[in-house]
N, C-alpha and C positions, 0 to 999 in steps of 0.2 A: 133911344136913350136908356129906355130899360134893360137895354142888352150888357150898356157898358156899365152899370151900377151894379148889376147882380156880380161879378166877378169879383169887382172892390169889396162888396159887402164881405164876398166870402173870403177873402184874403185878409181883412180885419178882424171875422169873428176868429179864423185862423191864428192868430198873434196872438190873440188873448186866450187863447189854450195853453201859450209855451207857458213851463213853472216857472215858479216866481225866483227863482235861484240862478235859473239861467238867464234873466232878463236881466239880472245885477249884476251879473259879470262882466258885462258890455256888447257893443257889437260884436265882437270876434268869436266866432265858433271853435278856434283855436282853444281854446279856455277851457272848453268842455270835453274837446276829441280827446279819445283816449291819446295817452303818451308815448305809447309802445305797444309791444306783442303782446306783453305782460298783461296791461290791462285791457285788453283784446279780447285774450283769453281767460282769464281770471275777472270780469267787470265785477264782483260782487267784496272780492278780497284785497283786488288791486295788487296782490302778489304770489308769484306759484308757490307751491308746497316746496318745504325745503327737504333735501333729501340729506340724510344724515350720513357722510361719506368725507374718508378724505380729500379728496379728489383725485388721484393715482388711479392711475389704471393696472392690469396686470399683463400679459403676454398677450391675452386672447381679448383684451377691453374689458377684463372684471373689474367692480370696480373694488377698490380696498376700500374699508370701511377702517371704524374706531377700533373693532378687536383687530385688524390685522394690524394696525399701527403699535399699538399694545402690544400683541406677541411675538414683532418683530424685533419693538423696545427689548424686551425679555430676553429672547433670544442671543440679543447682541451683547445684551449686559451681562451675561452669563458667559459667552464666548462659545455660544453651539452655533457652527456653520448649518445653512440651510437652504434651501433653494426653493423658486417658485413654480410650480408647475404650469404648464395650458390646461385649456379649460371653463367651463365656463362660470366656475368658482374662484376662488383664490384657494390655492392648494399650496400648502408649506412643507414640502418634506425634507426633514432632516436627515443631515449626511449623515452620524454618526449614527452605529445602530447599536443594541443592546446583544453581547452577546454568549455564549451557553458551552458546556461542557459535551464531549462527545454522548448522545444519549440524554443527554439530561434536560426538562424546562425550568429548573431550577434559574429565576433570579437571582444574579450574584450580588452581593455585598456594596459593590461600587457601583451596578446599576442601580440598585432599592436604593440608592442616596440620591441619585439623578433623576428617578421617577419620583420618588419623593418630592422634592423639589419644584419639576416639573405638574406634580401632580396638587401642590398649593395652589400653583397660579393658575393652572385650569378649571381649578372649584371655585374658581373668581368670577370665572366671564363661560356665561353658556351661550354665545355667539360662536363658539368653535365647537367641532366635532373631530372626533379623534378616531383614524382608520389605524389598526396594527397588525401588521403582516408576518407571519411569523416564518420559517424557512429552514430548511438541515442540509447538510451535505450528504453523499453517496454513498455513508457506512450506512450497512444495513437494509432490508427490503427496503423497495420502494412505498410498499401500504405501511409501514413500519410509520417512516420518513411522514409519509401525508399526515397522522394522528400524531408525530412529535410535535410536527411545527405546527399546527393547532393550537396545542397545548402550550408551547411555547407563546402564544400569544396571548391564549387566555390569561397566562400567570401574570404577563406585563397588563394585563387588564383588572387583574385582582388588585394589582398593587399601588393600579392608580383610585381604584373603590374606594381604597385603605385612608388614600388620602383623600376622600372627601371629591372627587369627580363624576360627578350625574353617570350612573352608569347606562341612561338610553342614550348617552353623548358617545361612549365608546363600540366602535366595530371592527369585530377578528375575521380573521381568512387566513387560512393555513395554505402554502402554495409546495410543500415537499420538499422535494428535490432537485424539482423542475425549474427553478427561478436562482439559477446563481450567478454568485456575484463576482465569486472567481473560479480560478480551474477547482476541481477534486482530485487534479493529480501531486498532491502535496500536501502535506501536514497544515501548513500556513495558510493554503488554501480552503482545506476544509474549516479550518477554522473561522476565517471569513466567511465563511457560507452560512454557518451554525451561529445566526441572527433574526433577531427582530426588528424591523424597520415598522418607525411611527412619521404617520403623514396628517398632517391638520387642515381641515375643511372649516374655511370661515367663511360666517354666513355675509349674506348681502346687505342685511339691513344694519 
């Protein structure tokens, strides 16, 4: 007989263990199991962390965030065409580029309006980093050509300083003569070439 009471006993003291919260619930264990994955995973919070994102993804599955919806907005409101790169960023780079006199890094007139401009709404939001590439055509040596278009990017970097853009957010590379965009067998050509191109790295978070 003592065999079969010890098991009861312990199956009773057993019940009187469970909390008092779950006894009020009722019979149904249903009540208390978690609901989902969510609180699977999360039992403390009952909800995952929220990730602050559009929800867009980019080429490569970046995912776009608040600034890239922002300086898409801008973009478009303005009427600068732009494209999005691969990668494992969101990369914006702009068709139009800023462009220079034979020889010269001189900043023209109607670019310092556009960098300007430009250069407001990026002292808004440091979720973006700005790359600017600078570039010449085929007059002239080629070590010539390398230290123009340098320079030619650092002046498009001065002049977004000017306005007020975090200058550890801005990065030049000069790429010479090496990187065109059209022939240099033409006037029209080389002028084409004799550019600055800017590309916008926005961040993840």
């Amino acid at each position: 007989m003592k065999y079969i009471i010890l098991p009861i006993l312990l199956v009773l003291t057993g019940c009187g263990s469970l909390p008092s919260d779950m006894m009020l619930m009722g019979d149904s264990m249903l009540d208390v199991a978690p609901k989902g994955d969510v609180d699977v995973r999360y039992p403390e919070w009952r909800k995952a962390p929220q990730i602050s994102t559009a929800g867009v993804q980019g080429p490569m599955g970046q995912q776009r965030t608040t600034s890239y919806d922002s300086l898409q907005s801008f973009l478009l409101k303005n009427g600068v065409d732009y494209e999005v790169l691969p990668g494992n960023h969101v990369m914006v780079k702009l068709k139009d580029t800023i462009k220079f006199e034979t020889g010269s890094s001189k900043v023209s007139s109607d670019s310092s309006y556009w960098l300007g401009m430009m250069g407001n709404y990026l002292s808004r939001d440091p979720g973006i980093d700005i790359v600017i590439d600078g570039h010449a055509d085929s007059t002239g040596s080629p070590n010539f050509n390398d230290g123009l278009s340098l320079r030619r990017a650092k002046q498009v970097k001065q002049t977004l300083i000017k306005n007020n853009v975090a200058m550890d957010s801005i990065f030049t590379r000069g790429y010479g003569e090496y990187v065109p965009a059209c022939t240099n067998k033409t006037t029209a050509g080389k002028a084409c070439n004799r550019r600055v191109e800017v590309l916008f790295v926005v961040s993840n978070n």
